[in-house]
C-alpha positions as CSV (number, residue, x, y, z in Angstrom):
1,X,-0.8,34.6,2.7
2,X,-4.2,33.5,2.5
3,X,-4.2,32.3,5.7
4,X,-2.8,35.3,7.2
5,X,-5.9,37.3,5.6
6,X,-8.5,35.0,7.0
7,X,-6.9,35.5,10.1
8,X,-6.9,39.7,9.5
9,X,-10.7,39.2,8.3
10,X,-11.6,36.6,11.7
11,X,-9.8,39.8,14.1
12,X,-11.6,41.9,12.6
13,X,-15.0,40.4,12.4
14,X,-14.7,39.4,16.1
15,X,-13.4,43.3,17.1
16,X,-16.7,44.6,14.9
17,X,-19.3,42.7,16.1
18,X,-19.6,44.3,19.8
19,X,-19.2,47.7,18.3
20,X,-22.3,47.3,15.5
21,X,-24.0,45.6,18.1
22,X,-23.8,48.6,20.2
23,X,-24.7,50.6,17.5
24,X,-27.3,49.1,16.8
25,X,-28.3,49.3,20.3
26,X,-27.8,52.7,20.4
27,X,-30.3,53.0,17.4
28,X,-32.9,51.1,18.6
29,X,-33.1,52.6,22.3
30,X,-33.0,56.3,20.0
31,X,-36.3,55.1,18.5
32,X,-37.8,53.7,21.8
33,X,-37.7,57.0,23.4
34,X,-38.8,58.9,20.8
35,X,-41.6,56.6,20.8
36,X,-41.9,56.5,24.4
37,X,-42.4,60.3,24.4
38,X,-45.4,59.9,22.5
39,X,-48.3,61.1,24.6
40,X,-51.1,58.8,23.0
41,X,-48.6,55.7,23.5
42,X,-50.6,52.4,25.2
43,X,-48.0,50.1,25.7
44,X,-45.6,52.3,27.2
45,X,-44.3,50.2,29.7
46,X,-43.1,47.7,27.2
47,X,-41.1,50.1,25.5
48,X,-39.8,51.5,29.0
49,X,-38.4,47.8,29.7
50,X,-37.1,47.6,26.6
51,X,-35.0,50.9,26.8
52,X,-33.9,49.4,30.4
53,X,-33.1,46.1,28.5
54,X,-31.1,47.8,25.9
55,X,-29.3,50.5,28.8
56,X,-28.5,47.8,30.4
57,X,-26.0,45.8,27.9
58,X,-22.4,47.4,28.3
59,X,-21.1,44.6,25.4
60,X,-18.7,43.5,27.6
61,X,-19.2,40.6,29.8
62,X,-16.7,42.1,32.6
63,X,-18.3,44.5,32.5
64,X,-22.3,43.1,32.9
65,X,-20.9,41.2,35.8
66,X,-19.4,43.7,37.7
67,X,-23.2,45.6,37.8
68,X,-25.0,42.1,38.3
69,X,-23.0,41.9,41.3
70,X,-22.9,45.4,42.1
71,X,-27.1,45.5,41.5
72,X,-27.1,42.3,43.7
73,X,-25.0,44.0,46.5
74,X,-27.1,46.7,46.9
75,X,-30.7,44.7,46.7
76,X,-28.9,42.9,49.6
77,X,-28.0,46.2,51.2
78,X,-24.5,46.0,51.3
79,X,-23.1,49.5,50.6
80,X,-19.5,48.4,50.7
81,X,-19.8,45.8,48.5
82,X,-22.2,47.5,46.1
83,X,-19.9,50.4,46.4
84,X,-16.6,48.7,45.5
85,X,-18.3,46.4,42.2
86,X,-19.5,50.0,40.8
87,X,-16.5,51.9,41.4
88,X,-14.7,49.1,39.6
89,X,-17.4,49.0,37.0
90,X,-17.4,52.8,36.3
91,X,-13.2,52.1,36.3
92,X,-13.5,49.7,34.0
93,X,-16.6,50.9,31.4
94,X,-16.0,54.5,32.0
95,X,-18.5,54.7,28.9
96,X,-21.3,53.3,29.7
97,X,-23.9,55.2,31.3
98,X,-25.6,52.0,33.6
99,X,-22.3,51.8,35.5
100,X,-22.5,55.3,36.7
101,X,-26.2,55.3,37.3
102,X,-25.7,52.3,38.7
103,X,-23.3,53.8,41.3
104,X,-25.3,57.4,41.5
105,X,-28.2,54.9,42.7
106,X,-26.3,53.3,45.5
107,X,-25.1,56.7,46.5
108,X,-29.0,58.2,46.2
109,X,-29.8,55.2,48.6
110,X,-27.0,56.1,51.1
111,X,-27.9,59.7,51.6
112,X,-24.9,60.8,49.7
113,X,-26.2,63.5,47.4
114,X,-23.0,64.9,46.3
115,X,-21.5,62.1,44.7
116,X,-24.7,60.8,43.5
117,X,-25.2,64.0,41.3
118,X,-21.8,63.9,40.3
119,X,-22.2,60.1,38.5
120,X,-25.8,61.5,37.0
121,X,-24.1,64.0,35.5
122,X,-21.9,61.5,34.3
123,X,-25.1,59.3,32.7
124,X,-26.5,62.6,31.1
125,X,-23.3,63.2,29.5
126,X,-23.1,59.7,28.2
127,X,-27.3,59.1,27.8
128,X,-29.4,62.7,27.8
129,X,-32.3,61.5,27.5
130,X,-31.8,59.1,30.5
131,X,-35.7,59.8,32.7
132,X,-34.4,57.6,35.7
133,X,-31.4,60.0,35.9
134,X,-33.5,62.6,35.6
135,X,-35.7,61.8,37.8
136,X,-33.8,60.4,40.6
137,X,-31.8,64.2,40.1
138,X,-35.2,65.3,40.7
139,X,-35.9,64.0,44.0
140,X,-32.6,65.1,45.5
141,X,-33.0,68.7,44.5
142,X,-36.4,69.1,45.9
143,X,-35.1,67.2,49.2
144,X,-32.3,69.8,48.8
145,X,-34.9,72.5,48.5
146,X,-33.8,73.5,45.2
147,X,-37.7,73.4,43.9
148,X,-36.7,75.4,40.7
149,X,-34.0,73.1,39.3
150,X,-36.0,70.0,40.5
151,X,-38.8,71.3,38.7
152,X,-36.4,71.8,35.6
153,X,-34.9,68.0,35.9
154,X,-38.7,66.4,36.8
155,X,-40.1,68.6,33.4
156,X,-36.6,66.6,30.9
157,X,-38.0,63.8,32.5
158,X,-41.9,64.1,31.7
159,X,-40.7,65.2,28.5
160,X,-39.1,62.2,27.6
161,X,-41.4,59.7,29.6
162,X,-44.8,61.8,29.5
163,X,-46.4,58.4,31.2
164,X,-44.6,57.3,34.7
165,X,-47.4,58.8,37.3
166,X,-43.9,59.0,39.5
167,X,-42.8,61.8,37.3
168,X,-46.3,63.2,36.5
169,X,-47.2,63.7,40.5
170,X,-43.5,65.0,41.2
171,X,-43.8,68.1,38.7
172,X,-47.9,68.7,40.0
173,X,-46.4,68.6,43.7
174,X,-43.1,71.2,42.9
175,X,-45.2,73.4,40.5
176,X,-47.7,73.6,44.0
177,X,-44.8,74.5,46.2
178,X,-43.2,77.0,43.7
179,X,-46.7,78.7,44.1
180,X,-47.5,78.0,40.4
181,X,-44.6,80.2,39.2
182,X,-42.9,78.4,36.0
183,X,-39.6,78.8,34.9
Protein backbone atom coordinates (compact mmCIF):
# COMPACT_ATOMS: atom_id res chain seq x y z
CA UNK A 1 0.00 0.00 0.00
CA UNK A 2 2.59 2.33 0.80
CA UNK A 3 4.41 1.63 -2.02
CA UNK A 4 1.66 1.84 -4.35
CA UNK A 5 1.12 5.56 -2.94
CA UNK A 6 4.67 6.54 -3.58
CA UNK A 7 4.22 5.27 -6.82
CA UNK A 8 0.60 7.41 -7.26
CA UNK A 9 2.66 10.54 -5.67
CA UNK A 10 6.08 9.79 -8.19
CA UNK A 11 3.14 9.78 -11.50
CA UNK A 12 1.91 12.49 -10.38
CA UNK A 13 4.79 14.65 -9.51
CA UNK A 14 6.38 13.73 -12.88
CA UNK A 15 2.81 14.51 -14.97
CA UNK A 16 2.79 18.09 -12.86
CA UNK A 17 5.99 19.32 -13.29
CA UNK A 18 5.78 20.19 -17.27
CA UNK A 19 2.37 21.64 -16.70
CA UNK A 20 3.54 24.26 -13.64
CA UNK A 21 6.51 24.76 -15.52
CA UNK A 22 4.41 26.00 -18.37
CA UNK A 23 2.53 27.89 -16.09
CA UNK A 24 4.92 29.37 -14.89
CA UNK A 25 6.15 30.22 -18.23
CA UNK A 26 3.07 31.46 -19.14
CA UNK A 27 3.30 33.94 -16.12
CA UNK A 28 6.52 35.16 -16.65
CA UNK A 29 6.34 35.92 -20.52
CA UNK A 30 2.65 37.80 -19.20
CA UNK A 31 4.94 40.11 -17.18
CA UNK A 32 7.62 40.47 -19.94
CA UNK A 33 5.25 41.98 -22.31
CA UNK A 34 3.55 44.11 -20.16
CA UNK A 35 6.89 45.31 -19.34
CA UNK A 36 8.01 45.33 -22.79
CA UNK A 37 5.10 47.72 -23.63
CA UNK A 38 6.49 50.20 -21.50
CA UNK A 39 7.48 53.21 -23.53
CA UNK A 40 10.39 54.44 -21.16
CA UNK A 41 11.85 50.71 -21.08
CA UNK A 42 16.01 50.68 -21.85
CA UNK A 43 16.69 47.32 -21.97
CA UNK A 44 14.11 46.27 -24.13
CA UNK A 45 15.76 43.94 -26.19
CA UNK A 46 16.63 41.71 -23.20
CA UNK A 47 13.15 41.32 -22.38
CA UNK A 48 12.24 40.73 -26.18
CA UNK A 49 14.77 37.61 -26.09
CA UNK A 50 13.51 36.56 -23.12
CA UNK A 51 9.83 36.43 -24.28
CA UNK A 52 11.37 34.58 -27.52
CA UNK A 53 13.23 32.24 -24.96
CA UNK A 54 10.21 31.54 -23.03
CA UNK A 55 7.76 31.28 -26.64
CA UNK A 56 10.02 29.04 -27.61
CA UNK A 57 9.77 26.04 -24.89
CA UNK A 58 6.75 23.76 -25.97
CA UNK A 59 7.71 21.36 -22.65
CA UNK A 60 7.88 18.61 -24.74
CA UNK A 61 11.14 17.49 -26.11
CA UNK A 62 9.29 15.90 -29.30
CA UNK A 63 8.15 18.54 -29.74
CA UNK A 64 11.38 21.29 -29.37
CA UNK A 65 13.01 18.92 -31.81
CA UNK A 66 10.64 18.84 -34.46
CA UNK A 67 11.03 23.00 -34.70
CA UNK A 68 14.99 22.78 -34.15
CA UNK A 69 14.87 20.76 -37.16
CA UNK A 70 12.12 22.47 -38.84
CA UNK A 71 14.02 26.16 -37.89
CA UNK A 72 17.22 24.44 -39.25
CA UNK A 73 15.43 23.28 -42.48
CA UNK A 74 14.34 26.44 -43.43
CA UNK A 75 17.76 28.53 -42.40
CA UNK A 76 19.08 25.94 -44.97
CA UNK A 77 16.31 26.76 -47.30
CA UNK A 78 14.76 23.63 -47.70
CA UNK A 79 10.96 24.23 -47.97
CA UNK A 80 10.06 20.65 -48.09
CA UNK A 81 11.90 19.65 -45.37
CA UNK A 82 10.98 22.71 -43.22
CA UNK A 83 7.52 22.15 -44.44
CA UNK A 84 7.09 18.55 -43.37
CA UNK A 85 9.01 18.94 -39.55
CA UNK A 86 6.31 21.93 -38.91
CA UNK A 87 3.36 20.30 -40.27
CA UNK A 88 4.30 17.45 -37.98
CA UNK A 89 5.07 19.84 -35.22
CA UNK A 90 1.75 21.75 -35.43
CA UNK A 91 0.26 17.74 -35.65
CA UNK A 92 1.77 16.97 -32.79
CA UNK A 93 1.70 20.39 -30.30
CA UNK A 94 -1.43 21.70 -31.82
CA UNK A 95 -1.05 24.07 -28.65
CA UNK A 96 1.69 25.74 -28.91
CA UNK A 97 1.74 28.82 -30.66
CA UNK A 98 5.93 28.56 -31.94
CA UNK A 99 4.91 25.54 -34.00
CA UNK A 100 2.36 27.44 -35.98
CA UNK A 101 4.34 30.53 -36.28
CA UNK A 102 6.98 28.50 -36.92
CA UNK A 103 5.22 27.10 -40.02
CA UNK A 104 3.27 30.59 -40.92
CA UNK A 105 7.11 31.82 -41.22
CA UNK A 106 8.14 29.22 -43.71
CA UNK A 107 5.02 29.84 -45.58
CA UNK A 108 5.64 33.91 -45.35
CA UNK A 109 9.12 33.02 -46.83
CA UNK A 110 7.64 30.95 -49.70
CA UNK A 111 5.19 33.51 -50.98
CA UNK A 112 2.31 31.56 -49.68
CA UNK A 113 0.13 34.24 -48.04
CA UNK A 114 -2.89 32.25 -47.58
CA UNK A 115 -1.73 29.55 -45.42
CA UNK A 116 0.61 31.73 -43.76
CA UNK A 117 -2.32 33.89 -42.34
CA UNK A 118 -4.21 31.02 -41.65
CA UNK A 119 -1.30 29.52 -38.93
CA UNK A 120 -1.00 33.38 -37.48
CA UNK A 121 -4.36 33.23 -36.79
CA UNK A 122 -3.69 30.13 -35.22
CA UNK A 123 -0.65 31.88 -32.93
CA UNK A 124 -3.04 34.83 -32.02
CA UNK A 125 -5.54 32.44 -30.88
CA UNK A 126 -3.13 30.57 -28.83
CA UNK A 127 -0.65 33.91 -27.91
CA UNK A 128 -2.56 37.52 -28.60
CA UNK A 129 -0.17 39.48 -27.81
CA UNK A 130 2.34 37.60 -30.18
CA UNK A 131 4.25 41.20 -32.06
CA UNK A 132 6.15 38.86 -34.56
CA UNK A 133 2.73 37.46 -35.66
CA UNK A 134 1.58 40.57 -35.76
CA UNK A 135 3.91 42.03 -37.54
CA UNK A 136 4.77 39.57 -40.02
CA UNK A 137 0.50 39.75 -40.67
CA UNK A 138 1.51 43.18 -41.19
CA UNK A 139 3.75 43.01 -44.04
CA UNK A 140 1.58 40.58 -46.00
CA UNK A 141 -1.44 42.84 -45.84
CA UNK A 142 0.28 45.88 -47.05
CA UNK A 143 2.01 43.57 -49.89
CA UNK A 144 -1.62 42.56 -50.40
CA UNK A 145 -2.72 46.16 -50.50
CA UNK A 146 -4.88 45.95 -47.64
CA UNK A 147 -3.19 49.32 -46.06
CA UNK A 148 -6.11 49.65 -43.51
CA UNK A 149 -5.88 46.20 -41.81
CA UNK A 150 -2.05 46.28 -42.12
CA UNK A 151 -2.13 49.45 -40.38
CA UNK A 152 -4.57 47.78 -37.75
CA UNK A 153 -2.16 44.53 -37.28
CA UNK A 154 1.37 47.00 -37.46
CA UNK A 155 -0.61 49.42 -34.52
CA UNK A 156 -1.36 45.62 -31.98
CA UNK A 157 2.04 45.28 -32.74
CA UNK A 158 3.57 48.77 -31.63
CA UNK A 159 1.27 48.49 -28.98
CA UNK A 160 2.74 45.64 -27.48
CA UNK A 161 6.42 46.29 -28.58
CA UNK A 162 6.41 50.26 -28.72
CA UNK A 163 10.44 49.83 -29.46
CA UNK A 164 11.31 47.58 -32.67
CA UNK A 165 12.09 50.55 -35.32
CA UNK A 166 10.82 47.56 -37.80
CA UNK A 167 7.37 48.15 -36.43
CA UNK A 168 7.75 51.88 -35.68
CA UNK A 169 8.77 52.72 -39.60
CA UNK A 170 5.99 50.17 -40.90
CA UNK A 171 3.01 52.13 -39.17
CA UNK A 172 4.86 55.86 -40.33
CA UNK A 173 5.11 54.31 -44.00
CA UNK A 174 1.16 52.83 -44.14
CA UNK A 175 -0.26 55.92 -42.10
CA UNK A 176 1.76 58.00 -45.39
CA UNK A 177 0.12 55.85 -47.92
CA UNK A 178 -3.36 55.86 -46.29
CA UNK A 179 -2.97 59.68 -46.78
CA UNK A 180 -2.95 60.23 -43.00
CA UNK A 181 -6.52 58.87 -42.54
CA UNK A 182 -6.67 56.71 -39.16
CA UNK A 183 -8.94 54.08 -38.55
Amino acid sequence: MKRAFHNIALAALLCGVPLLAAAQDGNRVDTLLDRLAQPDLRNWSVIEEEIYMLWLRSGSASADYLLSQGRAALAAGDMEAAYNHLTALTDHAPEFAEGWNARATMFFEANRYGPSIADIQRVLALEPRHFGALTGLGFMLEDMGQLEDALRAFRAAQAIHPHRDEINEAVNRVERALGGQTL
